[in-house]
N, C-alpha and C positions, 0 to 999 in steps of 0.2 A: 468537387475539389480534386486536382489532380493527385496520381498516386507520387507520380516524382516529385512534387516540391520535398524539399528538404523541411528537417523538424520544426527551424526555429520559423519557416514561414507558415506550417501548417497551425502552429501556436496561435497565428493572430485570425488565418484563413479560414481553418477546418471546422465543417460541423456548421456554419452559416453564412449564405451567399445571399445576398437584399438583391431581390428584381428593382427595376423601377420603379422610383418614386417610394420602395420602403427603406424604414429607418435600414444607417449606415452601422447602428450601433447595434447588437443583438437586445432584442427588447424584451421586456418583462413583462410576458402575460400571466397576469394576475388575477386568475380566474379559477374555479373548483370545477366547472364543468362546460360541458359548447355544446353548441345549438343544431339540431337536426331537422329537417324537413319531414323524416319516414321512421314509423316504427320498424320497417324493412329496413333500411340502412343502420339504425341503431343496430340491431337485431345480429346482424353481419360483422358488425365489431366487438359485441360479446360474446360472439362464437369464434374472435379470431379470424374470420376469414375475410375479412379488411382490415386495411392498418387507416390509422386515425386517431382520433382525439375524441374521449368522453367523460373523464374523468381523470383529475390529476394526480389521485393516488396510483395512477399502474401509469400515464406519462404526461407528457406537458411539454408544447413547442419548445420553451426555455432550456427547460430541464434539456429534452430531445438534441437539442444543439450544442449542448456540452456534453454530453453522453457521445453524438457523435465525434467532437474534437477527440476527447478522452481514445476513443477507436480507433481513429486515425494514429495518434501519436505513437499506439503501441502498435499498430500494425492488427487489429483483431476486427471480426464480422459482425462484433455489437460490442455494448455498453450500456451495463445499469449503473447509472447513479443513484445513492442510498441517504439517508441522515445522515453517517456517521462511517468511519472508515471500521467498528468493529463491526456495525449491523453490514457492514460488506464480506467481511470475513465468516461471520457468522450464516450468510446466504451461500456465500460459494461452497460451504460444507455441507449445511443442509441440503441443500438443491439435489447430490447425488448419495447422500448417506440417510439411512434410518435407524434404528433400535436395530442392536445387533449387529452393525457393523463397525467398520473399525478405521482407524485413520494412523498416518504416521506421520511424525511433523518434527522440526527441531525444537529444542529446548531454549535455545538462545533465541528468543522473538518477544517481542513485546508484552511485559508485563498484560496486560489486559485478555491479550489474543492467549495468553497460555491458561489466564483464569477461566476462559469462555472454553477454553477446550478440556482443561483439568477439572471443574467443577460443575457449568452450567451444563454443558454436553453430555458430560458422563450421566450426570442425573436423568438426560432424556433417554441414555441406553446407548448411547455413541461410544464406544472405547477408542483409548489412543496409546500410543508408547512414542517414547519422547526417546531422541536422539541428538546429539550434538551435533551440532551443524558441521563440524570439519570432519562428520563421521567418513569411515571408510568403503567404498562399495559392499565391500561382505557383510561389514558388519550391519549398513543399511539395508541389503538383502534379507538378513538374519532375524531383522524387525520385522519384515512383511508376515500378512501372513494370509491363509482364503479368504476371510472376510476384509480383508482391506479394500478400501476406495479409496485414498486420495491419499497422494504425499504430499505434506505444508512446509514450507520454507520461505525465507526471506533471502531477498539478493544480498542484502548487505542489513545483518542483524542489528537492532534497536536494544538496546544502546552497544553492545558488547563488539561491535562491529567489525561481525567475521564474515567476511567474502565467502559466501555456499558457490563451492561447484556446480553450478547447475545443471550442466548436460551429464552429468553423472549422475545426478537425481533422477534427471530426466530418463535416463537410459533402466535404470533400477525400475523405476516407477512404470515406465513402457512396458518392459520386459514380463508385468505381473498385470498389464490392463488395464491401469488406472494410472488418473492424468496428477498429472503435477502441477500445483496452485502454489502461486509466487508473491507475496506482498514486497514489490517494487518500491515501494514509498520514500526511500531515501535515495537512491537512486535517482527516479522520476524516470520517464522514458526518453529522456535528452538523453542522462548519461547510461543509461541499459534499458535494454528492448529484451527482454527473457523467450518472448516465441522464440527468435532466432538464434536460441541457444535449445530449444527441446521444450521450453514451457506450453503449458494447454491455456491454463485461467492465470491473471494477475489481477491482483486486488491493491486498492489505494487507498489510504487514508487520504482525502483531499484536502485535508485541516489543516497538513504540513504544506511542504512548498510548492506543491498544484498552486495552494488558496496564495500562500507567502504572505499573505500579512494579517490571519489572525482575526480573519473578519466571519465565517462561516468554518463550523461543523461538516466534514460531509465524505462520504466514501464513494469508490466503485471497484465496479469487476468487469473486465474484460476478458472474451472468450473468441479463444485464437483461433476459431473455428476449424482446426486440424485433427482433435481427438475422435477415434471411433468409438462415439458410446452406442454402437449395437453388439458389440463384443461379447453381450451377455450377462455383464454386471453391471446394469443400469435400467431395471425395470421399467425406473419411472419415469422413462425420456425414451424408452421403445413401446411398452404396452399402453393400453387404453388409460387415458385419463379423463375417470368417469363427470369429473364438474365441468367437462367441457363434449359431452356426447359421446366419448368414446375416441378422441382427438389423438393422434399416437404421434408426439413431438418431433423424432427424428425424420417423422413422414411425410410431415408438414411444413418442416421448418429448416429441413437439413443442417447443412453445417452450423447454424443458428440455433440449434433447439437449445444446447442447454441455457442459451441467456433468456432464449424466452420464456421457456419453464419460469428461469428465476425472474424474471418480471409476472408474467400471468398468473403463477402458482403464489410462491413466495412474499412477492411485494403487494400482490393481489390480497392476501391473507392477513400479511405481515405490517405492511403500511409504512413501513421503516422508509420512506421517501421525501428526498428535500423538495426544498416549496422552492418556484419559480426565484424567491428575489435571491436566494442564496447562490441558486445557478448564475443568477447573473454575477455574481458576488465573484464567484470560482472563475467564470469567463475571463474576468478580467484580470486574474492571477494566472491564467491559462495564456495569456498574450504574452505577458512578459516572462513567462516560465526559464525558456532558453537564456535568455540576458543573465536573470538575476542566477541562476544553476551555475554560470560559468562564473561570477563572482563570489558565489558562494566557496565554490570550489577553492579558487585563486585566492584568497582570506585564509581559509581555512589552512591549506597549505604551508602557509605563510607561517600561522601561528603553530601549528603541528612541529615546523625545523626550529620554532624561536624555543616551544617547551622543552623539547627533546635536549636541547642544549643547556638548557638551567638547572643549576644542580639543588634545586631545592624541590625538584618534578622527580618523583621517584621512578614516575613510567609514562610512557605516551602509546596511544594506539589511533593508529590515521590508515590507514591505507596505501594511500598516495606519496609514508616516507618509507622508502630503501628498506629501513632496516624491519620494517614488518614483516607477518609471516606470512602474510595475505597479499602481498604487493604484486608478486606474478599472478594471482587470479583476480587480482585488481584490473592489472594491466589488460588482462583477457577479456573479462566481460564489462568495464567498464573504464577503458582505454583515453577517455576526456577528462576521467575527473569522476571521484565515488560523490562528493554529497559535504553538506559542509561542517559537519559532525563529529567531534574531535572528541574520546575519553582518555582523560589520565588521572592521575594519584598526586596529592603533595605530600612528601616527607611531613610525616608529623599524624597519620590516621584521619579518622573520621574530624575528630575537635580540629585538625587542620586546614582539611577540607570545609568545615564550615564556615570560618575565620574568613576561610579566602574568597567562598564565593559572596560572603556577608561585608566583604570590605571591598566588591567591584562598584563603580559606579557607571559607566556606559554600559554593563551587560545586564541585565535581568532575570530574578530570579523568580521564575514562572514554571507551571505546569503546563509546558511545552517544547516544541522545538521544531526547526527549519522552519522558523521565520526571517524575513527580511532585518529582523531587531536581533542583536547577539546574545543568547537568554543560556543559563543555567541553570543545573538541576541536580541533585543526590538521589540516583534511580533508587539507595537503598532502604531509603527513610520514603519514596514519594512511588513514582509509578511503578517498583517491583515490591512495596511493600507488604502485599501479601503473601508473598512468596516465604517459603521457610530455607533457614540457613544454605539449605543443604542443594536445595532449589536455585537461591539466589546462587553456590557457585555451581553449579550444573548450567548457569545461563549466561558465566564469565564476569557476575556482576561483584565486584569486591566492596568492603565498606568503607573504603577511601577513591571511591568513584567519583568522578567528577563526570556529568554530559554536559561539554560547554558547543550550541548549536552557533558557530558563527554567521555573523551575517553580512550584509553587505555595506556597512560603513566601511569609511577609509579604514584599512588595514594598520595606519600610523596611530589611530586613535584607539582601535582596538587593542594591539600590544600596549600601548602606553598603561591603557584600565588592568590588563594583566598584571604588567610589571608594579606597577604601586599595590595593588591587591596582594600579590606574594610578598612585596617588601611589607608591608606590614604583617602578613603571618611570618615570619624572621623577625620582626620585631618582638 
């Protein structure tokens, strides 16, 4: 597949080319393991020193074809795809961190991804310090520290949706030798491609609008193949790794090592890997990606200038209007359009806020969001509820939050389900 096509063709093209005479459609091999003629040929694939197919815990043709789309779309020299977009979050950290080291990440990030780093991690001996995402270069300077590996951040914060600087991260994060990991997800790499801002690794949840309709579970990570990890703080991607004879990943794999590590080592161990039909699943959320992104967007929009205007909306936070504070680094690293992702407040608190989203009927209220369906949610009662007070505002999440994900029905139908939902909380 060429490197010039543009995004929305590489959406339907990338990552699967049928020779003659095979399916036009990427197909679902549905298999646990494939067939060898030679215990020598095996033998060469679990030493890594052929690529191939033996087993669909570590890859799988299917899988393999969306892992490579996924590559393409970001611009990166691989792709793991995982079960789930935390066990991808939870890989890209692992992969270069151990007991004893340390991480630096925002606080504004996904309810889940901050529990896995605040509690499951710590418990393994990972330490982190959290910082706000609109922090300042000194002050994210001032967080680093020797034992640091990785800076974490999101392009565009879940739910609190604050536009991170990225080449400022990137630049901070450089500057101390360790690469900066990006969770893309609302975004998508239609509207922001993070390598070409300074990122190393981005990570997806693919459940959001990769999949867009809610059909498959599933994560990845892509690795921008640009970070030097023989620098010195990366052991386990320069010395010997003994379950492989003594294999030394940078020396093998170059600018590829650390996604292979995270395939060979990690998913090898880990198993956290989607099965063929899911990939298939994703593929075909992966073709229309571009279309539905640009309507997402355009809805979204739309409904952002109708809230903003109604005086019964105590506040709105969009990106994409004027009066935000994030609108110039909007403009900068995601210049099409952020995602269709819209939080604000109804006069009246929390009981308001239930009322309203309890009295839509076109939106749905699910534990989800950036689907094709226009769905709502209260992050403070549902996915930041474990978080405590003090946490929840350290992450911008207030108790009169609304995450309404628009989707791509008519825009006229959506404001109308608005407008009657708020009339009756006035009622």
């Amino acid at each position: 597949m060429s490197d010039s096509y543009q995004l929305d063709t590489l959406c339907i093209h990338a990552g699967y080319s049928p020779k003659s005479g095979e399916p036009q459609v990427l197909p679902i091999v549905q298999s646990t393991t494939f067939h060898y003629n030679s215990a020598e040929e095996m033998g060469r694939l679990f030493n890594l020193e052929d690529n191939g197919y033996f087993y669909s815990r570590i890859s799988n043709p299917t899988v393999t074809a969306v892992e490579d789309k996924i590559a393409a779309l970001e611009g990166g020299v691989g792709c793991l795809a995982t079960s789930s977009g935390m066990s991808a979050i939870f890989l890209s950290v692992l992969n270069i961190c151990k007991a004893g080291d340390h991480v630096v990440s925002c606080n504004a990030i996904y309810g889940g991804a901050f529990n896995l780093f605040n509690k499951t991690m710590r418990d393994m001996g990972i330490d982190f310090t959290f910082v706000p995402p609109e922090v300042t270069e000194e002050q994210l300077e001032a967080a680093m520290k020797p034992n640091t590996r990785a800076v974490y951040c999101e392009t565009l914060t879940n739910p609190s949706l604050v536009v991170t600087d990225i080449e400022m991260y990137a630049r901070v994060a450089h500057a101390h030798g360790v690469p900066l990991i990006v969770d893309n997800t609302f975004p998508t790499p239609i509207n922001c491609r993070p390598f070409t801002f300074g990122a190393d690794i981005v990570v997806h949840s693919t459940t959001k609008y990769m999949d867009g309709h809610a059909v498959q579970v599933g994560g990845a990570i892509v690795d921008s193949g640009k970070f030097d990890w023989t620098n010195g703080n990366f052991p386990m991607l320069t010395e010997p790794d003994e379950s492989y004879h003594g294999l030394r990943y940078t020396e093998q794999f170059g600018k590829a090592a650390y996604i292979t590590k995270a395939r060979t080592h990690l998913l090898r161990d880990i198993g956290c890997k989607p099965s063929p039909e899911d990939a298939f699943l994703l593929n075909l959320g992966l073709e229309t990606l571009a279309l539905r992104m640009e309507r997402h967007c355009s809805n979204a929009q739309k409904v952002a200038e109708y809230l903003e205007k109604d005086s019964r909306i105590s506040w709105v936070n969009y990106p994409g209007l004027k009066s935000s504070p994030y609108y110039r680094l909007a403009k900068k690293y995601m210049p099409h359009g952020t995602c269709g992702v819209i939080s604000f407040g109804v006069k009246g608190g929390r009981a308001a806020a239930a009322k309203f989203m309890e009295s839509l009927k076109l939106a749905s209220m699910v534990v989800h969001v950036a689907d094709l369906r226009t769905c709502v949610l209260h992050p403070a009662s549902t996915t930041h509820r474990q978080l405590s007070d003090e946490q929840l505002k350290e992450a911008g999440i207030s108790a009169d939050m609304i995450r309404l994900s628009v989707g791509i029905e008519n825009p006229v139908d959506i404001l109308a389900d608005i407008q009657q939902a708020l009339d009756k909380v006035e009622a």
